[in-house]
C-alpha positions in Angstrom: 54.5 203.5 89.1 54.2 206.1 91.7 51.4 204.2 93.7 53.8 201.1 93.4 56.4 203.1 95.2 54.3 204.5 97.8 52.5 200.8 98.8 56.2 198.9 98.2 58.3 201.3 100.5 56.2 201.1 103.9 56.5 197.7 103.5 60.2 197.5 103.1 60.4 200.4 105.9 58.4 197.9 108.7 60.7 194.2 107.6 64.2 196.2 107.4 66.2 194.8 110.3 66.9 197.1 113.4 68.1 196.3 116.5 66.7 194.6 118.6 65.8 194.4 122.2 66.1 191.5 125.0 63.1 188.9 125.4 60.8 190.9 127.5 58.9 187.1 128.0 61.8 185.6 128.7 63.5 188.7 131.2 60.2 188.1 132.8 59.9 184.6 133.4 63.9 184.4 134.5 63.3 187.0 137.4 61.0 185.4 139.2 62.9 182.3 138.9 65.9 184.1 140.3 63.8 185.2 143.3 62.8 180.9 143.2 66.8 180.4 143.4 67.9 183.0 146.1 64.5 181.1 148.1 66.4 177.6 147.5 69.4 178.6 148.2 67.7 180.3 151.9 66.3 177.2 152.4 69.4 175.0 151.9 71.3 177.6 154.6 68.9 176.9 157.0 69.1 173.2 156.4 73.0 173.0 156.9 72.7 175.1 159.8 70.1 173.1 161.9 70.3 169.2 160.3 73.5 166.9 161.6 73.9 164.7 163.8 71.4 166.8 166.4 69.1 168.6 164.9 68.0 171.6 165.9 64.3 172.6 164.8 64.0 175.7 162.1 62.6 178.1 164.2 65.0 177.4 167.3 67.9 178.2 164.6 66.3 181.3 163.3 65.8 182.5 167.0 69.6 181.6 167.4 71.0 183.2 164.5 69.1 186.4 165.5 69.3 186.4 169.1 72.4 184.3 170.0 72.6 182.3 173.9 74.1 180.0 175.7 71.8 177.4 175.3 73.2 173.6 173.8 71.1 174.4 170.8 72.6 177.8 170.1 75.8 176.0 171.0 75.4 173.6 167.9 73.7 176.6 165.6 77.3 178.8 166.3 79.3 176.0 165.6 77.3 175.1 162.0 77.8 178.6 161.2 81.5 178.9 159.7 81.0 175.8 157.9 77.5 176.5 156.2 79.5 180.2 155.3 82.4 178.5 153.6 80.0 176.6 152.0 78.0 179.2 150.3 81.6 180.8 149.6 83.1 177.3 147.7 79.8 176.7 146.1 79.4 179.8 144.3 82.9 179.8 143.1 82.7 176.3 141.6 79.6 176.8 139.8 80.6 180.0 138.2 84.3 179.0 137.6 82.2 176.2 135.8 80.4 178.3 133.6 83.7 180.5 132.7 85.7 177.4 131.3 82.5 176.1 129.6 82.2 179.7 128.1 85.7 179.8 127.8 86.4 176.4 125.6 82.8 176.4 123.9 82.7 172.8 125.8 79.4 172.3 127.3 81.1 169.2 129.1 83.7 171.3 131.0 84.5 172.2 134.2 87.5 173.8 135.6 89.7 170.4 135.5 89.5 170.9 131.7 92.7 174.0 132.1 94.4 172.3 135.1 93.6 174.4 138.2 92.7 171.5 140.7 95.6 169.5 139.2 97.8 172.2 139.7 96.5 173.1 143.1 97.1 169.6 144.1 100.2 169.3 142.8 101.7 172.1 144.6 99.9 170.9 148.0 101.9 167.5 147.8 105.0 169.3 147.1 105.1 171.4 149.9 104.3 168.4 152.4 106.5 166.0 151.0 109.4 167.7 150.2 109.3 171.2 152.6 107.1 169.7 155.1 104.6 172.3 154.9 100.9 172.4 153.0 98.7 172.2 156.5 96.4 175.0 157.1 96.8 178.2 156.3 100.1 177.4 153.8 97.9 174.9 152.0 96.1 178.1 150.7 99.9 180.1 149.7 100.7 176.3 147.9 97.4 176.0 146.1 96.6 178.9 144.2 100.8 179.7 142.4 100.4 176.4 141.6 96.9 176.5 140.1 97.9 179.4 138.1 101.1 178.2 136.6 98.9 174.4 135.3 96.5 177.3 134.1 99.4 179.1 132.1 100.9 176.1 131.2 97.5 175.1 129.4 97.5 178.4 127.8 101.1 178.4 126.6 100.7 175.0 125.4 97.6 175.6 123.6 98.4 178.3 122.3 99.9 179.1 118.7 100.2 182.4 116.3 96.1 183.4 116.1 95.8 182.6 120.0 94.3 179.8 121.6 91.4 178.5 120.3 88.9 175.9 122.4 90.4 172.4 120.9 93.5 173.4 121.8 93.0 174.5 125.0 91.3 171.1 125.9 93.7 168.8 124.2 96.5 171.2 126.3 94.4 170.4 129.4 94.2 167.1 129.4 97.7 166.9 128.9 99.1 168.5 131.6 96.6 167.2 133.8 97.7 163.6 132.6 101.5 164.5 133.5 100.6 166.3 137.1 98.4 163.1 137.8 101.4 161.1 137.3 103.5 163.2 139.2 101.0 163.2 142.3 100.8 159.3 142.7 105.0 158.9 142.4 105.1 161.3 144.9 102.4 160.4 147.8 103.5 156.7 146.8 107.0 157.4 147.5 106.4 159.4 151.0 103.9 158.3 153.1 103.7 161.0 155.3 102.6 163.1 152.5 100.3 160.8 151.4 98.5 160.6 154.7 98.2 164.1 154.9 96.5 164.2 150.8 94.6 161.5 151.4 92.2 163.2 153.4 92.5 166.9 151.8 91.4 164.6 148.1 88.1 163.6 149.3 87.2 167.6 149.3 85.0 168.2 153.0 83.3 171.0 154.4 83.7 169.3 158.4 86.5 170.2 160.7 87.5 173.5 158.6 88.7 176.0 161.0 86.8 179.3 161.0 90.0 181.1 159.9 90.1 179.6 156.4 87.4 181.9 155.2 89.1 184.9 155.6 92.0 183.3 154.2 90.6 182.3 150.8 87.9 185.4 150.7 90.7 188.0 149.2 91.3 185.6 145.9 87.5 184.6 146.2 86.4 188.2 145.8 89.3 189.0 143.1 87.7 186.3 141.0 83.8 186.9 141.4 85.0 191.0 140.2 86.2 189.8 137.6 83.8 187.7 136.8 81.7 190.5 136.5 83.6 191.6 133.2 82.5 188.7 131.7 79.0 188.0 130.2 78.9 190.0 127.6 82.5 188.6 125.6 81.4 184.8 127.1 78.0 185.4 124.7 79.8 186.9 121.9 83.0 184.3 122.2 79.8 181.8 122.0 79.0 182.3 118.5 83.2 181.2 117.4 86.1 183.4 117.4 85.5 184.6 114.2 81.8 186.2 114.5 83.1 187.7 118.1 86.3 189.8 116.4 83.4 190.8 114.5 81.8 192.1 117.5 84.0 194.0 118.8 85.0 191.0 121.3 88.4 191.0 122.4 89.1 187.0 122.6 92.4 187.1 123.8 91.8 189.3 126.6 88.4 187.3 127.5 90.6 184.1 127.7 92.9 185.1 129.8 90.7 187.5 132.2 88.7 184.5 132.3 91.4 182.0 133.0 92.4 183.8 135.4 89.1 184.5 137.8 88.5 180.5 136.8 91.5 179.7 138.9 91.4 181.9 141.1 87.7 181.3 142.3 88.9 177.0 142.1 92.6 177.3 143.6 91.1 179.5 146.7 87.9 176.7 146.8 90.1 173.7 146.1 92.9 174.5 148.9 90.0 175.5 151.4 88.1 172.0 151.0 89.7 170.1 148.8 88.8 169.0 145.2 84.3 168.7 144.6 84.1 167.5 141.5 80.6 168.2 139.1 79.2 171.4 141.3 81.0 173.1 137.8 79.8 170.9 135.2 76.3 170.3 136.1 74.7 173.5 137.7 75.4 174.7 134.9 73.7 172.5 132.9 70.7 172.5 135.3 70.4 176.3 134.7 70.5 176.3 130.7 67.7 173.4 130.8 65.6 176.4 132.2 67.4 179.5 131.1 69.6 179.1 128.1 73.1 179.9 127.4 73.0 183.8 127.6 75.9 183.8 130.7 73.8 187.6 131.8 71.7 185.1 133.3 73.9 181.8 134.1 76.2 183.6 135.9 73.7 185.1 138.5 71.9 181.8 138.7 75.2 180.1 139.2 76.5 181.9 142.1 73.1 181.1 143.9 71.8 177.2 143.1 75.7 176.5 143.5 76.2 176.9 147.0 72.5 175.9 147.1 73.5 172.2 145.8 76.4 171.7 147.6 75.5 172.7 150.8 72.1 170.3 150.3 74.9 167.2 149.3 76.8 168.1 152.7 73.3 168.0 154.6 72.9 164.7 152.5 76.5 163.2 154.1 75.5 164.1 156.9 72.0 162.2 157.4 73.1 159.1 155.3 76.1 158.1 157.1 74.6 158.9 160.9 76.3 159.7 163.3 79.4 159.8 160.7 79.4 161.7 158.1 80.1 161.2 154.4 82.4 163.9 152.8 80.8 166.0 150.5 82.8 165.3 147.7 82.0 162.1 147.7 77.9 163.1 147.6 78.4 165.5 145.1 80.0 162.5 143.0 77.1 160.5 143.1 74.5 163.1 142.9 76.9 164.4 139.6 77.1 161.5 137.8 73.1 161.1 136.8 73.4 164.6 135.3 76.3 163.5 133.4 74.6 161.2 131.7 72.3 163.5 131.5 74.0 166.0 129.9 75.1 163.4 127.7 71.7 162.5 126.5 70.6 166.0 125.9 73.6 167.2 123.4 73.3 163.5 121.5 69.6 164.6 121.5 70.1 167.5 120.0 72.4 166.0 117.5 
């Protein structure tokens, strides 16, 4: 009996669970990738910088960014400059706003339309210029974001019940008051035309003929949101597994939806009234990261805020060529570059089915 206790009990001692640590394979492989990223997304500056409708050779734009002249070259290089920044800016805020409301709703289909924001941003831009005559420039930033965070907390207050709002509800919420601010939008830039001509051009989303000063103007919420952001990861893995295993946790899941409702629309509303609505930069980097780095948001968030930027600012170098010497917005790329990964996306989760 005694020698069955003493060859039984090392055994159990060495398969009793313990915790354990991260994927050292996976930690490994997912770094240098990250490097692989930061390298696309330096390659995609440069492109935006020197390709339009004169281009201006990679080495001439490096020798311009680091020793600026007077030159027609450097000329061009300066002037590419503020929109290549805002660029990186609304990229990185769409991508991870993306991967928030996916997180967020447990829908690996949404994007920050699913709670409202560029609804409600929209909304509040057309009432401004049709019925106060403003929502130009720098008051198109002051309309968009109150009105991106009242459709957010309209989503939340409608989804919502006594345990909280859960991920169904939030995206049967969304859809509604998207549906009734979509109505409201066409009776109103239907009924003034002056509005209308104004929104028309704002809808299309467009990184050309952005004045320098809109950066600084849409940097404050942009910051706010990637901060908080950074509270995230570790509730957006546990909220992951359902409500019920992340109370287990120790996840707070009321306080993870609303922090991350709130840096969702902030990071949107300041993106959306900068340059107008770009649909799918949300919805699929993030589905091109988890094809190579799974779900855990430690990493999707990081990868986000770099292939984001990286992707939009290679669509508005893609409007650019195409359409010589006019250009294509980028909204409209990023549409049609969107739409395959849809499908794919599609594909993948009936595959997986």
């Amino acid at each position: 009996m005694a020698d069955t206790l003493s060859t039984t009990t090392p055994r159990a001692r060495r398969t009793s669970p313990g915790p354990r640590r991260a994927s050292g394979p996976a930690a490994r492989t997912l770094v240098p990738a990250l490097f692989l990223a930061a390298g696309v997304l330096a390659l995609a500056t440069l492109l935006s910088v020197a390709v339009g409708t004169h281009y201006v050779p990679l080495p001439t734009v490096w020798n311009a960014l680091l020793h600026p002249g007077t030159t027609y070259d450097d000329t061009v290089v300066q002037s590419r400059i503020p929109r290549t920044v805002l660029g990186l800016l609304v990229g990185a805020a769409l991508a991870v706003s993306g991967v928030i409301v996916q997180g967020l709703t447990r829908n690996p289909l949404g994007d920050p339309g699913l709670l409202g924001v560029n609804v409600g941003a929209a909304a509040a831009i057309v009432t401004g210029l049709a019925f106060f005559g403003i929502g130009n420039g720098s008051t198109r930033i002051l309309l968009a974001l109150p009105g991106a965070l009242v459709a957010v907390v309209a989503v939340y207050a409608l989804g919502s019940s006594r345990r909280g709002a859960t991920p169904v509800k939030l995206v049967l919420a969304g859809a509604v008051i998207s549906a009734v601010l979509s109505a409201y939008i066409q009776a109103v830039t239907l009924t003034h035309p002056a509005a209308f001509n104004s929104y028309r051009f704002w809808v299309l989303g467009s990184l050309a003929g952005r004045d320098p000063g809109v950066i600084l103007e849409v940097l404050p919420y942009l910051v706010a949101g990637f901060l908080l952001t950074l509270t995230l990861p570790g509730s957006l893995n546990a909220l992951a597994l359902g409500d019920d295993t992340a109370t287990a946790l120790g996840a707070k899941i009321g306080r993870t939806r609303i922090i991350g409702g709130l840096a969702a629309a902030l990071l949107c509303a300041g993106s959306t009234a900068a340059v107008g609505p770009i649909a799918f930069i949300g919805l699929a980097v993030p589905h091109i990261i988890r094809s190579f780095a799974g779900g855990d948001h430690r990493w999707l968030l990081p990868f986000s805020a770099l292939l984001g930027p990286a992707l939009l600012l290679l669509a508005d170098v893609i409007g650019r060529v195409v359409a010589s010497p006019q250009e294509l917005e980028v909204g409209v790329v990023t549409a049609f570059l969107g739409a395959p990964v849809l499908l794919w996306a599609v594909r993948r989760m009936r595959g997986r089915e």
